[in-house]
C-alpha positions as CSV (number, residue, x, y, z in Angstrom):
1,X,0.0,0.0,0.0
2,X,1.5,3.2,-1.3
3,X,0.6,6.2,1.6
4,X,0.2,9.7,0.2
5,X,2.6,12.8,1.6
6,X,-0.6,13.6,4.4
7,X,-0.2,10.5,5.8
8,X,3.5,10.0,6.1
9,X,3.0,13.6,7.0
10,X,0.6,12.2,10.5
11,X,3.4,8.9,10.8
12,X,6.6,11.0,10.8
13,X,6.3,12.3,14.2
14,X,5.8,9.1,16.0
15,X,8.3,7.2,13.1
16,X,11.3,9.2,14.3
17,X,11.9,8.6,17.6
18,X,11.1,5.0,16.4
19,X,13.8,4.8,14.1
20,X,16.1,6.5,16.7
21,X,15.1,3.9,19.3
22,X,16.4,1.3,17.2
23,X,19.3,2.4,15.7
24,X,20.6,3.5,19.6
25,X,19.7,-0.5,20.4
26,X,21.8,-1.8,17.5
27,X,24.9,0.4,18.8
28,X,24.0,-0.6,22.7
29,X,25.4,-4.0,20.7
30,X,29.3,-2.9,20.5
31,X,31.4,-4.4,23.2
32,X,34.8,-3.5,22.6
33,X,35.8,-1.6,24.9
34,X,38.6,0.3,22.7
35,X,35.5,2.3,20.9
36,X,33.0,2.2,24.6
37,X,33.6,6.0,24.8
38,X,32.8,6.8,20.8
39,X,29.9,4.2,20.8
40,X,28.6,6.2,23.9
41,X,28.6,9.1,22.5
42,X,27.0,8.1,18.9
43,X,23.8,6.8,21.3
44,X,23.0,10.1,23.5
45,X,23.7,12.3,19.9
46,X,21.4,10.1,18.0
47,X,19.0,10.0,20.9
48,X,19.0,13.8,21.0
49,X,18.8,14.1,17.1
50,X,15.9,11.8,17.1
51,X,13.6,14.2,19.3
52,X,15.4,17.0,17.6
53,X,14.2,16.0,14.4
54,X,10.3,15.0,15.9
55,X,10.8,18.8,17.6
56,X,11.9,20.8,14.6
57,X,9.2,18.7,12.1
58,X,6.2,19.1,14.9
59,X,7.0,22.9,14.8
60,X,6.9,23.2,11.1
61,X,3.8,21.5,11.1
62,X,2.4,24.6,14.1
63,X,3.8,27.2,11.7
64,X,2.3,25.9,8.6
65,X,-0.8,25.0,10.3
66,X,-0.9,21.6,8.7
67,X,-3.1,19.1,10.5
68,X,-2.4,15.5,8.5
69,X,-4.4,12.4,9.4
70,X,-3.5,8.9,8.6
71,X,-6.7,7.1,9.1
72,X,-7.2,7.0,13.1
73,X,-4.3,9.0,13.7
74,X,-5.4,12.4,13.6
75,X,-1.6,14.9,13.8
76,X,-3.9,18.1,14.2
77,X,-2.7,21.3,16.6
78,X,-3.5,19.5,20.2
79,X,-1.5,16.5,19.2
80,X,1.3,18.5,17.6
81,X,0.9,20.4,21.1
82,X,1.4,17.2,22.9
83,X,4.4,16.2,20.7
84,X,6.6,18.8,21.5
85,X,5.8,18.5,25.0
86,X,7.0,15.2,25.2
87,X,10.2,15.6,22.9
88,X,11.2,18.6,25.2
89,X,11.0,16.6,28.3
90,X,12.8,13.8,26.6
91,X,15.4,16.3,25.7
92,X,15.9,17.3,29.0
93,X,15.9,13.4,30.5
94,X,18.7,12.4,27.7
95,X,20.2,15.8,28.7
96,X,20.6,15.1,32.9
97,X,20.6,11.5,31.8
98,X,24.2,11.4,30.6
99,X,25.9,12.9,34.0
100,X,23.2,10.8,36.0
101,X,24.2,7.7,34.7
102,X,28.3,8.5,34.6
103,X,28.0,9.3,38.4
104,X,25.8,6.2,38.9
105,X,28.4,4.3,36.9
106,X,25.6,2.9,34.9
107,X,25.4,3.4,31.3
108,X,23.5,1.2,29.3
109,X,22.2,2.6,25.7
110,X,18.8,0.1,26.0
111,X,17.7,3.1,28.2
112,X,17.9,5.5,25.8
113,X,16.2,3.0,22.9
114,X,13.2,2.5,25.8
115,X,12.8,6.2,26.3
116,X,12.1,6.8,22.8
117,X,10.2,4.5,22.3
118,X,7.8,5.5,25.0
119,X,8.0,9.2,23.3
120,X,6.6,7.6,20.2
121,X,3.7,5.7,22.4
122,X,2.8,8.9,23.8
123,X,2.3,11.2,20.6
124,X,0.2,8.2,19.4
125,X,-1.7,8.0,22.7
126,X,-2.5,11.7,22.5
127,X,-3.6,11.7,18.7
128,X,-6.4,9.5,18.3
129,X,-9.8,9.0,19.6
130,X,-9.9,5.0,18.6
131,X,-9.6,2.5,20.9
132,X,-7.2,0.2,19.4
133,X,-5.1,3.0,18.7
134,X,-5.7,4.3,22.0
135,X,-4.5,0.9,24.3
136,X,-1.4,0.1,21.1
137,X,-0.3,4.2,22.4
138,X,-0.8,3.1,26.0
139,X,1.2,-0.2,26.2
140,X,3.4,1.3,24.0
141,X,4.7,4.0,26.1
142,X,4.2,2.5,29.5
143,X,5.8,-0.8,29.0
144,X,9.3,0.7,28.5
145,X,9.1,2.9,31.8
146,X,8.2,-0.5,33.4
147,X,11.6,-1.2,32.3
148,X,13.3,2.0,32.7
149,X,12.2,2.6,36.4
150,X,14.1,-0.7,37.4
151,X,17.0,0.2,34.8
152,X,19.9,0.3,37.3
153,X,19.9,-3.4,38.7
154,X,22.9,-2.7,40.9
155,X,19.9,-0.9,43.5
156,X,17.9,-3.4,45.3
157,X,15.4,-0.8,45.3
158,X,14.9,-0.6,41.4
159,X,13.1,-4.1,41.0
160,X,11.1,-3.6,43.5
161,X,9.7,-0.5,42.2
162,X,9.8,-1.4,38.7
163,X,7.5,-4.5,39.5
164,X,5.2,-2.6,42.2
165,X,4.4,-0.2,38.8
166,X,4.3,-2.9,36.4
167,X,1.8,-4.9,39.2
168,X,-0.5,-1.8,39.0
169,X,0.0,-0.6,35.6
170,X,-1.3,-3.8,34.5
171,X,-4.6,-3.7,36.8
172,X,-5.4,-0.1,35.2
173,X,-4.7,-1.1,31.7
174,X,-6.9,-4.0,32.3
175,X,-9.7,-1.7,33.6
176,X,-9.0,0.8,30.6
177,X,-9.3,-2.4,28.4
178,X,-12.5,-3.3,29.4
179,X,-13.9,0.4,29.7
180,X,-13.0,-0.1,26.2
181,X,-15.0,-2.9,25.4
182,X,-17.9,-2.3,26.9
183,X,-18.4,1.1,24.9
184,X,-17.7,-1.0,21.9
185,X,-20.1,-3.6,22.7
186,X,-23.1,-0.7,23.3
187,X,-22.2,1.5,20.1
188,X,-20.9,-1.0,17.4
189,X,-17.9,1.4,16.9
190,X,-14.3,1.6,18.0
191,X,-13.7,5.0,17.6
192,X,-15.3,6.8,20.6
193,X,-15.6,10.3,18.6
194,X,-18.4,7.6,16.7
195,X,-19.6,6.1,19.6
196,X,-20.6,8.8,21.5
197,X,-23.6,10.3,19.2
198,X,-24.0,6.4,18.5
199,X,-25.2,5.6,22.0
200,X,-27.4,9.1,22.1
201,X,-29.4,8.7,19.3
202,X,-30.3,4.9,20.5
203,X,-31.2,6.3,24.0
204,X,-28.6,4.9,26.0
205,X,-26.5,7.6,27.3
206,X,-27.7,6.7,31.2
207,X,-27.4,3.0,30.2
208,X,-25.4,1.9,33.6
209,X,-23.3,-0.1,31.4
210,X,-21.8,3.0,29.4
211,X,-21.5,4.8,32.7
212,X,-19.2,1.8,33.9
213,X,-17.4,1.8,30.7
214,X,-16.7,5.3,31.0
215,X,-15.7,5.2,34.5
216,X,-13.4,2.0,33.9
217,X,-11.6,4.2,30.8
218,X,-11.4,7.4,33.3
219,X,-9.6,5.1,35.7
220,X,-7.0,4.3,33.7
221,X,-6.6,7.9,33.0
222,X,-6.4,8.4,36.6
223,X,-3.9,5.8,37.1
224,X,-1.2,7.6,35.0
225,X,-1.7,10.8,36.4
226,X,-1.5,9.4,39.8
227,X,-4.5,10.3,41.2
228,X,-5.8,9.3,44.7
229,X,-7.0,6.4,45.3
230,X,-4.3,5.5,42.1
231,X,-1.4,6.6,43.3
232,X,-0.2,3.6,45.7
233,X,3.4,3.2,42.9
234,X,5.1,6.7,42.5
235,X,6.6,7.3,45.3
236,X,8.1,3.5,45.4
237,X,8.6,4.5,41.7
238,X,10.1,7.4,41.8
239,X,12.2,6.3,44.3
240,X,13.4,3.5,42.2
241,X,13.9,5.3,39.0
242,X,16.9,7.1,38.3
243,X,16.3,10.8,38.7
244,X,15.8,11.6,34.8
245,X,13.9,9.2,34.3
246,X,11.7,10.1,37.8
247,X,11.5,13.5,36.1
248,X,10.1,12.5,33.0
249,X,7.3,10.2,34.4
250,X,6.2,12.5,36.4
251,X,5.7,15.2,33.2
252,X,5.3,13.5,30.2
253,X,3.3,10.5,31.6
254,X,0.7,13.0,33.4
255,X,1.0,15.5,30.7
256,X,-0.2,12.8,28.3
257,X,-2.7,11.2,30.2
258,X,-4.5,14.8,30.9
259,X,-4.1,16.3,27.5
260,X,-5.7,12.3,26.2
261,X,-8.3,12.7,28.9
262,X,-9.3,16.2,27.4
263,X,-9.7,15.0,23.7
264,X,-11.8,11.8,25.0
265,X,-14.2,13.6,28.1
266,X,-15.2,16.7,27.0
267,X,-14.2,16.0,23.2
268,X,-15.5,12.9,22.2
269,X,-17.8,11.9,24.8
270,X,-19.6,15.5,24.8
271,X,-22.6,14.2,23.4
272,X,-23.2,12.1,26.6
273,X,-24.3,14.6,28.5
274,X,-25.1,13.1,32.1
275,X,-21.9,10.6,31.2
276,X,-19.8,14.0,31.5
277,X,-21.6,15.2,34.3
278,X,-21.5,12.1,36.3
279,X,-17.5,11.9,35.5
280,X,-17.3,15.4,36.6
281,X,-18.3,14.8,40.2
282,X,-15.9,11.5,40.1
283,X,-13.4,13.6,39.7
284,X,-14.2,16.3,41.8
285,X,-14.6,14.2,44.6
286,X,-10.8,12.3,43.6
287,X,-9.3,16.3,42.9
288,X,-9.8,17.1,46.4
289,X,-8.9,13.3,48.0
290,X,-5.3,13.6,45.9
291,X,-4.8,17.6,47.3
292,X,-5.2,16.7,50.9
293,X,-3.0,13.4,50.5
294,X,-0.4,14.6,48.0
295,X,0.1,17.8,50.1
296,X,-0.3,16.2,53.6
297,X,1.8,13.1,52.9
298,X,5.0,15.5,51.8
299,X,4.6,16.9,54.8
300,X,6.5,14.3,56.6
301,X,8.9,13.2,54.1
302,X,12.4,12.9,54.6
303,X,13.7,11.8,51.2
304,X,13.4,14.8,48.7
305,X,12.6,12.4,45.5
306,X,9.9,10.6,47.7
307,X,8.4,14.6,49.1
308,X,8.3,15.4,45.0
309,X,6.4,12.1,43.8
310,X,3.8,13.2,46.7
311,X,3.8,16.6,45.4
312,X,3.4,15.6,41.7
313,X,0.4,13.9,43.2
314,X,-0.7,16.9,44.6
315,X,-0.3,18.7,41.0
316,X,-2.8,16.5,39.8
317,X,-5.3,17.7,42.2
318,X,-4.7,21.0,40.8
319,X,-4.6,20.1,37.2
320,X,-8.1,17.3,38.1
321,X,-9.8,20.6,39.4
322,X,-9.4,22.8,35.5
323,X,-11.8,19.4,34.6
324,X,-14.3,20.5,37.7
325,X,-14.3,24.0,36.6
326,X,-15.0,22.5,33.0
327,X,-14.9,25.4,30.6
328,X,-12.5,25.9,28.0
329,X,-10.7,28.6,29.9
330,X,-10.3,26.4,32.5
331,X,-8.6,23.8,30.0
332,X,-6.4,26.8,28.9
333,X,-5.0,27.2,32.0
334,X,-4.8,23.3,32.4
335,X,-2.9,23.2,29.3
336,X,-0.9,26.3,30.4
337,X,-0.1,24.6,33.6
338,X,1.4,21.5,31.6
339,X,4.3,23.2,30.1
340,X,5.2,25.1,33.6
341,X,5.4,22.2,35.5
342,X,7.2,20.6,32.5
343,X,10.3,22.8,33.4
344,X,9.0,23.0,37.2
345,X,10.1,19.1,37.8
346,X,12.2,18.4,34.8
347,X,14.2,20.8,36.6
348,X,13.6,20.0,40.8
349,X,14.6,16.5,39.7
350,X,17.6,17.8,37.3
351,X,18.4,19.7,40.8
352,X,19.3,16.5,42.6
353,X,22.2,15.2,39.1
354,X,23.4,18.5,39.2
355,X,24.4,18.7,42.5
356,X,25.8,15.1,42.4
357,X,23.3,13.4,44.7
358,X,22.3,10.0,43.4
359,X,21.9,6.4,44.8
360,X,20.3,6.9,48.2
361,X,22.2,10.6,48.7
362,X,18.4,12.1,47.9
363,X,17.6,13.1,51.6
364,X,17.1,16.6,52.6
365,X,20.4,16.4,55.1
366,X,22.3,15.8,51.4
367,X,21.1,19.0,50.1
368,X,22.9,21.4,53.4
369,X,25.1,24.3,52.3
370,X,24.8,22.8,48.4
371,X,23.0,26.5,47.2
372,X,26.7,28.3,48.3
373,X,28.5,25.6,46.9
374,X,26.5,25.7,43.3
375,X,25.4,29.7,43.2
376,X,23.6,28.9,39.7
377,X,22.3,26.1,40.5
378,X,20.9,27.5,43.3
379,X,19.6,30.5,42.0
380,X,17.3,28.3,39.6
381,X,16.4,26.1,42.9
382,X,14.9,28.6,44.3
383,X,13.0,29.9,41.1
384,X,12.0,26.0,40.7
385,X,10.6,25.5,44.5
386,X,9.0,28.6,44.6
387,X,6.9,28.4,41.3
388,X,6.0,24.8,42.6
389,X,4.6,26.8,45.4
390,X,2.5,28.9,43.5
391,X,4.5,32.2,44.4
392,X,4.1,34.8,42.0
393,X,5.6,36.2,39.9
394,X,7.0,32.5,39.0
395,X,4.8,30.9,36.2
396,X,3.2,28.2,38.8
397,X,1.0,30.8,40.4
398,X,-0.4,31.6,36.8
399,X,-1.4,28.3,35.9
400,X,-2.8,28.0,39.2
401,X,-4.5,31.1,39.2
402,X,-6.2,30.4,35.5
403,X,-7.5,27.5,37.3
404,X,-8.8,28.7,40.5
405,X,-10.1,31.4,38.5
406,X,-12.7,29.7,36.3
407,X,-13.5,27.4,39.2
408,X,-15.1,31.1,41.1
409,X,-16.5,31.5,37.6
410,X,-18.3,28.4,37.7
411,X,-19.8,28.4,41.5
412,X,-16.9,25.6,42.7
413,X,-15.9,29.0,45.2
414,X,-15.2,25.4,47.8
415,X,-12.9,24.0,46.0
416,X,-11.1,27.1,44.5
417,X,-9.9,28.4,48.3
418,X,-8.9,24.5,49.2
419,X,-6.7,24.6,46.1
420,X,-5.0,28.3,47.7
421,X,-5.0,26.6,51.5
422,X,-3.3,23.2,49.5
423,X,-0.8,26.0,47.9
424,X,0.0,27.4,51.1
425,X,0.7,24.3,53.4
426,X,3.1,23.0,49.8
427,X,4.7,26.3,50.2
428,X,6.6,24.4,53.8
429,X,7.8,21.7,52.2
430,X,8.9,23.4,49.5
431,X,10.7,26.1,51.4
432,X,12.2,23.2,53.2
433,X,14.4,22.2,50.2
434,X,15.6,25.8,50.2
435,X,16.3,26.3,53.8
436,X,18.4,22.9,53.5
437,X,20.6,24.9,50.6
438,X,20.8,27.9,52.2
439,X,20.6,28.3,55.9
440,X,21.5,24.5,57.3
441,X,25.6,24.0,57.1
442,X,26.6,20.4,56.4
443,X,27.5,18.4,59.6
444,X,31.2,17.2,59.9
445,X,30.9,13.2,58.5
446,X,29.2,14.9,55.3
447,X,32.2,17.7,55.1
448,X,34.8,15.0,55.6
449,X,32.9,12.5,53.0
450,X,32.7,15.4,50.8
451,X,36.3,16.1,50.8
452,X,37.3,12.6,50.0
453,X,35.3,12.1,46.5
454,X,35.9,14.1,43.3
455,X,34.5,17.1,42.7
456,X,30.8,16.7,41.0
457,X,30.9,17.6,37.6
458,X,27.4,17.8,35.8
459,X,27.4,20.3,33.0
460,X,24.5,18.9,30.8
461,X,22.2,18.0,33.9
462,X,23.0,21.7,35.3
463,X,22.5,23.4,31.5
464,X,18.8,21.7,31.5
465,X,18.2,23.2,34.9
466,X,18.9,26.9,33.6
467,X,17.0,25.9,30.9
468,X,14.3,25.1,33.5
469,X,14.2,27.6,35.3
470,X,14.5,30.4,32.1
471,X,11.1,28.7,31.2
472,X,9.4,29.0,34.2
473,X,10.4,32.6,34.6
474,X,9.4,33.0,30.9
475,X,5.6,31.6,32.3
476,X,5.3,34.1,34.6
477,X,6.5,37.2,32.8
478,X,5.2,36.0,29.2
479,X,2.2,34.1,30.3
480,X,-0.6,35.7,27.6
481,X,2.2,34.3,25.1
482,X,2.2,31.2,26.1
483,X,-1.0,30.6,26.9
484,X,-3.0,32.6,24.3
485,X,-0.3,32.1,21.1
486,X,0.3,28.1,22.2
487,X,-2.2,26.6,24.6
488,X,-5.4,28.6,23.2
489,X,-4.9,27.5,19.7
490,X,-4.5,23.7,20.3
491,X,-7.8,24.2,21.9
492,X,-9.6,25.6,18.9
493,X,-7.8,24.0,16.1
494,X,-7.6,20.4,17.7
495,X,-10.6,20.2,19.6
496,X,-12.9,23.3,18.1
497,X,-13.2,24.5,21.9
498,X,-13.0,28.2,22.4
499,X,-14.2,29.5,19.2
């Protein structure tokens, strides 16, 4: 079958990281050690120019305002807007990935061919409203972080993680599955775009069947973007993972799952009115169960990766509540809010590399005196912990305020000040990691280790924290930009809200 120029114009964004995936396995191959350091080096610069080349052909396609389809797989503005997301935050992981792993003394290029293949999985997940197409995206990008979170088998700690996430990732794509199914058995159709005006205009939009069917496919949403009473594996995942690839879980795979969420709920399933409305009130109910455990739980943490997988949790509470509100403003500032806390974590995880901290070195006694040591570094800590916070004028608070915002608009007044009291008591913990920087000196045993080793270099990990940082300032200063010129238009050209 010969395909036209529109549809390898819709494959090519999910074909490159593919074809990078592959060729970076086929080098992982060479064991001599003579050429190790060359064969290294080919793997993380094909990596990067395989999400370079996905980034600079997804922009042409915004610029150009092409929108190619290849049958199911519909490449229009929101998934183009999804595709850069996730090659930037890959960029950053391959980026803080190469001094993460030198200092871990693990470097293995089967991590990089896993990581791009889970890029592809995403942009498919995120482009299409048909089923098949939607579990093949799924499996396809969460197998490989199964993988990738127990990558370093020289840590006890990694398989254990690794299989607590691959336990429960396969319980929620089981439940997605059969969501699935059950919609298809109702309509006839695998496409749920079909399906929805399929099962109104035979009467059955309050059939309790499609309601379960539509809250078994919400709960795998839920699941990815960790969700109480779904969030049982990050923080054993996160734990596990090696801080990159902590980083980009906690963006990418939540920045996926909500952005997939918004072109199945209130795109294709609009038609089901009371389904929408019952979902609604699932997740309101789930928004403010995952604030007050996210926040509360990182209360008490000791171990800084561990206090940001609760946070992250807590970030979906905040991101759940733009679905409350449910207006396309409110999905502006949810998109808006995607691309800060891109930078916001890429960049508190990148934190932890730069400064040299990896293994079990991730407790908040590891971080004392490091913001003297690293001025830069922390400089752009202290923009990064404070945006997380919500302060302004750091891009957080924006996306948080387009939020809160809409949910006033809307009557949810309720949950709108428990999403500023949830700000505030983050604020602590967040403040926490800064008062370990800055005002707690390193006791003696840490001096005298610290004396002993090497000098931590991390140049690429500490570049991608700048980087970080720059964007999150650029959020709060440029904010109409970014959220009018980038977020607004994948609204109205991918999902015809906001017109």
């Amino acid at each position: 079958m010969s395909l036209t120029p529109s549809q390898w114009a819709a494959l090519l964004p999910l074909l490159y990281p593919v074809i990078g995936g592959c060729l970076v396995a086929l080098m992982s191959l060479d064991k001599d050690q003579a050429t190790t350091k060359w064969i290294r080096a080919a793997m993380y610069g094909t990596a990067l120019l395989a999400v370079g080349a996905t980034f600079w052909y997804l922009t042409d396609l915004w610029t150009t305002g092409s929108q190619p389809v290849f049958f199911q797989l519909h490449m229009d503005r929101l998934a183009q807007f999804t595709g850069i997301f996730v090659v930037v935050a890959a960029a950053l992981t391959i980026l803080q990935g190469w001094d993460h792993f030198h200092q871990e003394g693990w470097v293995k290029g089967e991590t990089l061919a896993l990581l791009l293949f889970s890029v592809s999985g995403m942009i498919l997940f995120a482009a299409t409203t048909h089923f098949v197409a939607l579990f093949l995206g799924l499996e396809l990008f969460s197998i490989p972080l199964y993988a990738l979170v127990g990558t370093v088998r020289a840590r006890s700690e990694s398989a254990e993680g690794g299989m607590k996430y691959f336990l429960t990732g396969a319980v929620a794509s089981s439940c997605f599955l059969m969501g699935g199914v059950l919609i298809y058995g109702l309509s006839g159709t695998l496409d749920l775009a079909v399906a929805a005006p399929v099962l109104a205009a035979k009467g059955l939009g309050t059939d309790p069947l499609v309601l379960v069917g539509a809250a078994l496919l919400l709960l795998g949403f839920l699941f990815k973007v960790s969700a109480v009473p779904f969030h049982q594996w990050t923080p054993d995942a996160y734990e596990a993972s090696p801080h990159p690839i902590a980083g980009f879980m906690s963006v990418a795979t939540k920045g996926v799952a909500f952005i997939a969420l918004l072109r199945i709920f209130p795109g294709s399933l609009a038609p089901l009115g009371a389904v929408g409305v019952k979902m609604q009130a699932v997740v309101a109910v789930l928004a403010v169960a995952t604030l007050v455990l996210g926040n509360l739980t990182a209360l008490v943490q000791t171990n800084v990766k561990r206090m940001l997988a609760y946070s992250s949790i807590s970030h979906a509470g905040y991101l759940m509540l733009g679905f409350v509100a449910g207006t396309p403003a409110a999905f502006n500032g949810v998109l808006f809010y995607l691309v800060i806390y891109l930078a916001m974590n890429m960049g508190a995880f990148g934190l932890l590399t730069a400064f040299g901290l990896v293994g079990e070195k991730t407790t908040f006694d590891d971080l004392r005196g490091l913001g003297w040591k690293r001025p830069a570094m922390g400089v752009s800590a202290a923009i990064i912990m404070l945006s997380l916070a919500g302060i302004p004028p750091m891009g957080g608070f924006y996306g948080k305020y387009m939020i809160f915002r809409e949910l006033v608009a809307t009557g949810h007044v309720g949950m709108a000040i428990l999403g500023v009291l949830a700000s505030l008591v983050s604020a602590y913990y967040y403040l926490r990691f800064l008062v370990a920087l800055f005002l707690q000196s390193p006791g003696a045993e840490a001096e005298r280790l610290a004396s002993d080793r090497p000098a931590v270099h991390a140049p690429l990990a500490g570049a991608s924290v700048l980087v970080c940082a720059a964007i999150v300032m650029a959020g709060g200063f440029l904010q109409a930009f970014l959220a009018n010129g980038f977020a607004r238009r994948a609204l109205v050209d991918g999902l015809g809200l906001l017109r």
